[in-house]
N, C-alpha and C positions, 0 to 999 in steps of 0.2 A: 504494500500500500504506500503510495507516494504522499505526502506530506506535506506540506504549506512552510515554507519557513519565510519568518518573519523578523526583520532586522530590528531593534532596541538599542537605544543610547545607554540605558540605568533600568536596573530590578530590583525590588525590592522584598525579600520572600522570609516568612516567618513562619519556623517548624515549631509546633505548641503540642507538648501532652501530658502523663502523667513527668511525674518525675524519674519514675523508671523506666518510660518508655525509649529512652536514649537518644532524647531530642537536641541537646550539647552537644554527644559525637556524632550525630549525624548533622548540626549545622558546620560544624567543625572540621569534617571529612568535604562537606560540599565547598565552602571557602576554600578549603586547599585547593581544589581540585580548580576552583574560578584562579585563586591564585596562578598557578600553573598556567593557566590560557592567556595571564596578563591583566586580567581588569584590574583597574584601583576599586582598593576594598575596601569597606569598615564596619566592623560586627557589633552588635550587642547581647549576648546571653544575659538570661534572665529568668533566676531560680529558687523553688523556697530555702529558706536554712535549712530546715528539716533534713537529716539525711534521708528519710522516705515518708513524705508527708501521706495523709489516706488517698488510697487510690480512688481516681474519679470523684474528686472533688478542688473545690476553686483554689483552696488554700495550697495543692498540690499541682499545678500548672506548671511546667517549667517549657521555658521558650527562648529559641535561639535567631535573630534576624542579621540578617545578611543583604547586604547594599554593594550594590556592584556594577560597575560602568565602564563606559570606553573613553572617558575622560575623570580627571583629578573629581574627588568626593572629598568632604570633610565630615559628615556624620552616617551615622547606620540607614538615617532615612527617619521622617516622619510617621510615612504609616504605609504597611506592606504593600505591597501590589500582590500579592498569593501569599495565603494564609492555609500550613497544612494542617488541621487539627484529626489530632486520633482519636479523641474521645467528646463529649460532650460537655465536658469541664472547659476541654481546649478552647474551643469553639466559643460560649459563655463569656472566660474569658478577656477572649483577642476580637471579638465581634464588634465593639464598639471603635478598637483602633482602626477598623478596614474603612478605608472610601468606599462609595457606590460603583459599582460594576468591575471590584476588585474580585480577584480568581480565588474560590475557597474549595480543597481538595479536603474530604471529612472519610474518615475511616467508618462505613457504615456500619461494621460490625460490632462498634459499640455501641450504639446508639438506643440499649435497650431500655426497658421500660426503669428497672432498679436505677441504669447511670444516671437518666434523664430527670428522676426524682429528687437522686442526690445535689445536684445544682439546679434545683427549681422549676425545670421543664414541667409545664402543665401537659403539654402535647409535645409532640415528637416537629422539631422544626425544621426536617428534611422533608416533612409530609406537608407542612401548611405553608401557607404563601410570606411566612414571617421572613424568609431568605431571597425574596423574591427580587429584590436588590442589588443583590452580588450573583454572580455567576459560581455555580455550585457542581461540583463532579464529584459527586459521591460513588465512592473503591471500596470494594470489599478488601481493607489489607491485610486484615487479621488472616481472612479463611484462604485469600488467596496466596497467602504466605506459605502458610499449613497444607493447602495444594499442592504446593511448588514444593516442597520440599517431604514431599509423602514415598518418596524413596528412598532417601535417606536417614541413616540409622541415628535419628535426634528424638527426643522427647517431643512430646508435643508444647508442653510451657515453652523450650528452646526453638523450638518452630514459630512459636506467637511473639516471643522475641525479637525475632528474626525482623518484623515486619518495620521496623523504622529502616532497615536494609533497603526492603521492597521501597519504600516511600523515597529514599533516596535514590535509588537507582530512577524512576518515573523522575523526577523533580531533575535528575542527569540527564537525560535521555529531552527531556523536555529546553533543557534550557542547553545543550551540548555543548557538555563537561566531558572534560575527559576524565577517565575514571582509571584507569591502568595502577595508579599510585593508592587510588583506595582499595584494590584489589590485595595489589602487595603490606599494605597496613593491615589488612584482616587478616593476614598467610602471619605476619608477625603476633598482633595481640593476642591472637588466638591459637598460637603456635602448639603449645602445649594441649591442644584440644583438636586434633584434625577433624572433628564430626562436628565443629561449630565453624572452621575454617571452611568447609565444603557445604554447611547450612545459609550462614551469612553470607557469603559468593553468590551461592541459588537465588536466595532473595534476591539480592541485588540486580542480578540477570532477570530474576521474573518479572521486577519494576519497572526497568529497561524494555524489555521486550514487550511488557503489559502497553506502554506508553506508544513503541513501533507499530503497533498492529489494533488499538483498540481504536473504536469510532468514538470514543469517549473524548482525545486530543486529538483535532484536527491540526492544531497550529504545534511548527516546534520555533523556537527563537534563538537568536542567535546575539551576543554582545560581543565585538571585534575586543581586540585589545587596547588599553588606555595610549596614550603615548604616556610617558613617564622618560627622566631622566636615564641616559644607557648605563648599565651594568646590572651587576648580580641583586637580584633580589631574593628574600623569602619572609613569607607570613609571618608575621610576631606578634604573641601577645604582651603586655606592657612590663607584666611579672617575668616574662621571661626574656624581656629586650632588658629590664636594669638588673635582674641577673648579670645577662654576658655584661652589662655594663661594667660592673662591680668586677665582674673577672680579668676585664679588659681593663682597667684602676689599676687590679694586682699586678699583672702581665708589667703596664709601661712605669709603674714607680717602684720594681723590683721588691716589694714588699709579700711578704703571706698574705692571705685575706683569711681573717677571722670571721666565721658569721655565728652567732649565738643568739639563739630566735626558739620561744616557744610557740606553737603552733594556734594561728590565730585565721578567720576568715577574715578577710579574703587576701591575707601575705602568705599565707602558708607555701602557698606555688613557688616562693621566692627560697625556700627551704630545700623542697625538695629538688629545686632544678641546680643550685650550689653544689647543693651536695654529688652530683653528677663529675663537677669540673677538681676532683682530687688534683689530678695532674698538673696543673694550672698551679698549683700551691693554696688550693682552697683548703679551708677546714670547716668544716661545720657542726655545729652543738643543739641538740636538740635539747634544750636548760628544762627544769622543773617547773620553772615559774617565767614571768618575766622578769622580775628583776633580778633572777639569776643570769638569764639572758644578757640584761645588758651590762650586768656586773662584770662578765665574762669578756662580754666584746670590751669593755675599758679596761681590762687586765691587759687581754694580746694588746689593747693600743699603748701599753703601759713597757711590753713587752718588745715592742720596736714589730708591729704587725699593723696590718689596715683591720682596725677593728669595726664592726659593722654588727646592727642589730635591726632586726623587721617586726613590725607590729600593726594593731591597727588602734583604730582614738583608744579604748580601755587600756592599752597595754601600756600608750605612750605617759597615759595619767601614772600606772605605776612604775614606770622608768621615770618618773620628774624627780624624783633624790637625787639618782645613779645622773642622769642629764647634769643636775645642779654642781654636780661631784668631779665629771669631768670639767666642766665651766673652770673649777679654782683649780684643777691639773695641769690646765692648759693644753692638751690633749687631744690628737685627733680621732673623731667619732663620728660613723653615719649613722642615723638614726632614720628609716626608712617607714613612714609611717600610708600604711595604704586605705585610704578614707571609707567608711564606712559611717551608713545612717545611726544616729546615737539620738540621747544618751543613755547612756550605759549598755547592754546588753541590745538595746536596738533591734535595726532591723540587719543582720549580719551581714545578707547578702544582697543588700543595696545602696545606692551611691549617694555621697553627701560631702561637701566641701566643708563643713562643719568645725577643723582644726583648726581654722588658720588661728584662732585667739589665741589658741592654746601653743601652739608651734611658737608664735611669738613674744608671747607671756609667760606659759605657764609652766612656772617654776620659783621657788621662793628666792627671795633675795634679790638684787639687779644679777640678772641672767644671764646675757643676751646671749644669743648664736646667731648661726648664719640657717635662711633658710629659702630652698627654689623647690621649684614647681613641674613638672612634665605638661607637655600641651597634650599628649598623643601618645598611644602604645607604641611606635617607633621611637617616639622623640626621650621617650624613660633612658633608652640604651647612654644618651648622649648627658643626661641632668644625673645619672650617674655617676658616668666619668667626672663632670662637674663638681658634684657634692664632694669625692673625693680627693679631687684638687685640691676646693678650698678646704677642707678638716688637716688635709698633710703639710699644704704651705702654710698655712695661718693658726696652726694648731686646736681647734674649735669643734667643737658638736659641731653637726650640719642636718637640719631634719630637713628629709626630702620626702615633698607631700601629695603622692598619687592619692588615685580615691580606687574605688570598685571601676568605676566604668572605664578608664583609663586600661587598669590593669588586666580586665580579663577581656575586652574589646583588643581587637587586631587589625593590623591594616600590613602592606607591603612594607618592608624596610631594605634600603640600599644598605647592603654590606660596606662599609666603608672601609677604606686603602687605612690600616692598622697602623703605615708610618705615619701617618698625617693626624692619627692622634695625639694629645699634650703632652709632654715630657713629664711622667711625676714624679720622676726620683727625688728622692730625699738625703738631706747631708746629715748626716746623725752626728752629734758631738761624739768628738774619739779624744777631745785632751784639755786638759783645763783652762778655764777661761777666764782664769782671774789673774788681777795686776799682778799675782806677785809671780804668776806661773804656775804655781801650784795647786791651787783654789778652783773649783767649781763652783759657778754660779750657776743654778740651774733657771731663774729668772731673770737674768740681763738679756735684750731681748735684742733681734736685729732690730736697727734703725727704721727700715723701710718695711718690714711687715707687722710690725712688732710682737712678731712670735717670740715664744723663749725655745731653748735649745732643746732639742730631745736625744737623751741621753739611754741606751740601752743599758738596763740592770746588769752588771757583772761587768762594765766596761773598770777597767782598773782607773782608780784615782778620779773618776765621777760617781762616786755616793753620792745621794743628795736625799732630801726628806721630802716627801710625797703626802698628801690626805687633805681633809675636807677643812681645818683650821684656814685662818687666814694666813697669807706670807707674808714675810718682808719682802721689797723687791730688792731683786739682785740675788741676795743670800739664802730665798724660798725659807728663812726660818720662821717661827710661831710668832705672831707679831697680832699685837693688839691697840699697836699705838696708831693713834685715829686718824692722822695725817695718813700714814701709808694705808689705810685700809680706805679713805677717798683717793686715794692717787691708785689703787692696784683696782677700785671700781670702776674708776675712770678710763683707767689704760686697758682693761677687757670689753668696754664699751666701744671703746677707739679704735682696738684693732677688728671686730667687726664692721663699722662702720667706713677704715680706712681697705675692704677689700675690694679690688676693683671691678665691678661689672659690666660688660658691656652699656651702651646707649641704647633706651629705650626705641625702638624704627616703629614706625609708624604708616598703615598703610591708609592713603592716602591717595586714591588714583589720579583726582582729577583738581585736586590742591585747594580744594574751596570750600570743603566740608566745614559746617559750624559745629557737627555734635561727633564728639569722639566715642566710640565704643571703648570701656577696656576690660578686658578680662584679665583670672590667670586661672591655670590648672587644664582643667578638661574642658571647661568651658569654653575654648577655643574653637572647636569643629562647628559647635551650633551657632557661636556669633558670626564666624567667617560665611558659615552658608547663609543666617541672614541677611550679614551686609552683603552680598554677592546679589541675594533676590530685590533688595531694595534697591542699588545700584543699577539691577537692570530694568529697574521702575523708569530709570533716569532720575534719581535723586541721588544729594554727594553726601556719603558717609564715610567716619575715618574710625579705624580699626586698631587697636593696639593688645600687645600680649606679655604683659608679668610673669620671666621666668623667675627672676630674683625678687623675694619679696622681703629679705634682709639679707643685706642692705639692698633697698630700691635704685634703680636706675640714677646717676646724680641728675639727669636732663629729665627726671619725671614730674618736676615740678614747673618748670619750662612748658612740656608737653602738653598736661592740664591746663594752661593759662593760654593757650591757645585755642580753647573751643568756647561756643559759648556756653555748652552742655557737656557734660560727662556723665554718660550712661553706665553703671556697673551690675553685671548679671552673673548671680552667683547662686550656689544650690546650698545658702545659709540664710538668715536673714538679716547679709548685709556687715558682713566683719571686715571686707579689704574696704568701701565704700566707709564704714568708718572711721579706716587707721588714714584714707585720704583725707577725710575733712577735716580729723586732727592734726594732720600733721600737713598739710597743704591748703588747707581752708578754703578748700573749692567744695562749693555744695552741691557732690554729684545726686545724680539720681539711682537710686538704689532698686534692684529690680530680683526678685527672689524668690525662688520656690524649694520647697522641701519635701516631695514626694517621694522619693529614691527609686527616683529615674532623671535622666538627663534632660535638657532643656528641646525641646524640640526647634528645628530652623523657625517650622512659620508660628509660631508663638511669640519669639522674639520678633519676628517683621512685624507683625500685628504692633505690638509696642514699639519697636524702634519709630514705624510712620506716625505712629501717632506723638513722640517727643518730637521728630519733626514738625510738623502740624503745628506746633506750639514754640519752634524756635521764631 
């Protein structure tokens, strides 16, 4: 049967079901596979905490969306263009994100009378006109899973499993993926199992082949590749782009890399993918608690190692001693915090910019550290390398503040030429530093960065005394006299704020705009595709992005005083939008939500025209 293909710029396709129905690896396998053919990507999973919430019901939804085009994207997409639901929770759900005459592919085998009660169904809405809206192709993929694979020596549970296979393989075949690589990924995961290597495979052929030959799809579609910048790419999640960041730190400032991290959602990934790079000179500690965590990573950084600790907001609250402790060691520390909805216990596995006070504050005593931001799951690889810069040249904590949507969302990453990364080696004091020749100071600090010296334990003729007291400067001994404890407050204020940041850039096409966007964090993809749709309104907007949010851009108070608006959209209510009008006394506009989910593009254009309107 020949086939209708039809060409597409951008897709937008959202896999929805229980949570064990394996709708994660199967968004996860279909991105590779779009990977692979070149479009620019960008994903959003989205799942309960629960490790297995009640099956066929709303609190147990889990759903994976996938944005894909033949040109540059900055978010997952507003709302699907195909929506495949397995069960009737799914459906429930993701039905209100769909546009009208969006493509909905429903597993009709669940659709019984028990699923349908569990999420409210009066009537079965594959039977009444309640769907009549959307374009509906209801598959039997349970049974026709359990068909397809009725010669093979599988259970039957293992059969029904199978079918988010089937669903994938249909959703390949429809949107022509190649699939060669998700073949070979099943021959691995399931290596140990050949009667689930040779069931899952089936599946996937049976989707495939269901989708070639049914009058069910007439259209198949086709998305060319993006153009993108030349060379080597591959899929990255964000957890696993400042992973290799962190390895790549280790690699070019010949240091170990200590990671001591109890396992937390949504860092944990940052654990288990460490723990992989031994060879590298990684180590890793899976600690008791947190603050044994980060007790540990300030030991190896004590110990002449790149010490590094991950957590999420709760973790960071019980690292705030162990932070404050490194502060008066003067000491290099990443503290990796990956944003989750709070407070307290929250919502685990959803996104929320909600830190920043705390990244900047919160900690007793004058504090301060340095702290940057990732824009993007590529961009974590590169604020990485960054954070570790600044902790090893400038001596200092460094909290670096992904959130959830960052970290488990993915898009292409150019492998970058490894020489053209920063030099971080470090000069470790090897001989003493004092006038007479003989003396260690272990607080005389350089002139220009004003770090103090880091001296490795066991180095002969540098003893020096270490811990949470105050020091004297110069001599680091126990000092209470009150002159030197404002002058050793001052000079740890100074050397984060004497570290050099790049200049704020500013996007700006058409040099006329009066209202500035600014973000930081993740919130980056959804303003750039606003200001993109607004711009092609023919209206001028200017766009800016906060990697460094201690210390700030020095041109960031310049930058503000050039609009006559500043708009700030944040998923808090409003925490960078007030460290600006403190501290630059521009009265932005503060624009905020706290759903734990990301900002949608046309939600912000909807408000960005209208602060226009009123310039």
């Amino acid at each position: 049967m020949t086939k209708q293909i039809r060409q597409l710029d951008r897709v937008v396709i959202r896999f929805a079901g229980d949570s064990g129905d394996g709708m994660q690896l199967t968004g996860d396998r279909f991105t590779s596979e779009t990977a692979q053919l070149g479009n620019d990507i960008s994903t959003l999973p989205n799942f309960p905490a629960e490790i297995r919430a009640p099956a066929g019901t709303l609190p147990g939804v889990s759903s994976f969306q996938v944005h894909f085009a033949d040109y540059d994207i900055l978010t997952p997409g507003d709302a699907p263009n195909v929506l495949v639901a397995m069960n009737p929770a799914a459906l429930k759900a993701n039905l209100n994100d769909l546009p009208r005459g969006a493509d909905i592919i429903v597993n009709t085998d669940e659709f019984t009378k028990r699923n349908l009660t569990k999420v409210g169904y009066q009537a079965n809405p594959l039977e009444d006109d309640s769907l009549s809206g959307w374009t509906v192709h209801p598959v039997a993929l349970t049974s026709m899973t359990v068909g397809a694979l009725a010669q093979l020596e599988v259970s039957k549970k293992d059969a029904e499993r199978a079918k988010n296979m089937f669903a994938l393989g249909l959703l390949s075949w429809m949107y022509s993926r190649p699939y060669e690589s998700t073949l070979r990924f099943l021959e691995r995961k399931f290596a140990k199992r050949p009667e689930l290597v040779a069931a899952n495979i089936a599946a996937f052929k049976a989707g495939w082949n269901f989708g070639e030959t049914t009058d069910s799809f007439s259209v198949r579609y086709e998305v060319k590749p993006a153009r993108m910048q030349p060379g080597t790419y591959r899929n990255i999640t964000g957890n696993a782009a400042l992973s290799l960041g962190l390895v790549a730190a280790g690699v070019r400032s010949g240091l170990p890399v200590f990671l001591g991290a109890y396992p937390i959602t949504p860092a944990s990934d940052i654990l288990h993918e460490l723990s992989k790079h031994k060879r590298f000179g990684v180590v890793t500690m899976q600690a008791e608690d947190e603050i044994a965590a980060v007790g540990a990573a300030l030991g190896a950084s004590y110990g002449g190692a790149l010490g590094i600790t991950t957590t999420s907001g709760p973790g960071v609250a019980l690292k705030s001693e162990t932070i404050s402790l490194a502060v008066a060691l003067e000491l290099p520390l990443v503290i990796v915090d990956v944003q989750r909805a709070g407070p307290s216990t929250g919502m685990p596995t959803k996104t929320e910019q909600a830190d920043l006070n705390m990244a900047l504050y919160g900690r007793h005593g004058e504090a301060p550290v340095a702290v940057i931001a990732p824009k993007s799951p590529a961009d974590c690889f590169h604020a990485a390398i960054e954070a570790a810069r600044i902790a090893l040249t400038y001596r200092t904590p460094v909290l670096l503040l992904s959130d959830n949507y960052v970290a488990n969302g993915s898009e292409p990453w150019l492998l970058p030429d490894v020489a053209s990364l920063p030099d971080l080696r470090v000069a470790f004091a090897t001989e003493p530093n004092g006038e007479d020749g003989k003396s260690f100071l272990p607080y005389l600090r350089d002139p220009e960065t004003l770090a103090r010296p880091w001296a490795v334990p066991g180095t002969p003729g540098l003893e020096h005394r270490i811990g949470g007291l105050e020091k004297a400067d110069k001599t680091g001994d126990i000092s209470y006299d009150p002159t030197n404890h404002d002058f050793m407050v001052r000079t740890r204020a100074a050397r984060i704020e004497a570290i050099p940041v790049p200049d704020l850039e500013v996007e700006d096409p058409n040099g006329d705009a009066r209202v500035l966007v600014l973000g930081w964090g993740s919130t980056y993809g959804p303003i750039g595709a606003a200001c993109r749709r607004v711009r092609q309104r023919g209206l001028s907007i200017a766009q800016a992005h906060l990697r460094h949010l201690a210390p700030m851009p020095a041109n960031l108070g310049e930058v503000l005083r050039s609009y006559d608006r500043v708009v700030i959209p944040e998923m808090n209510l409003g925490q960078l939008a007030q460290v600006i009008r403190g501290r630059y006394l521009v009265d932005a506009i503060a624009y905020n939500q706290v759903r734990g989910l990301p900002f949608t593009a046309s939600e912000l254009e909807t408000m960005l025209e209208e602060v226009l309107k009123n310039v």
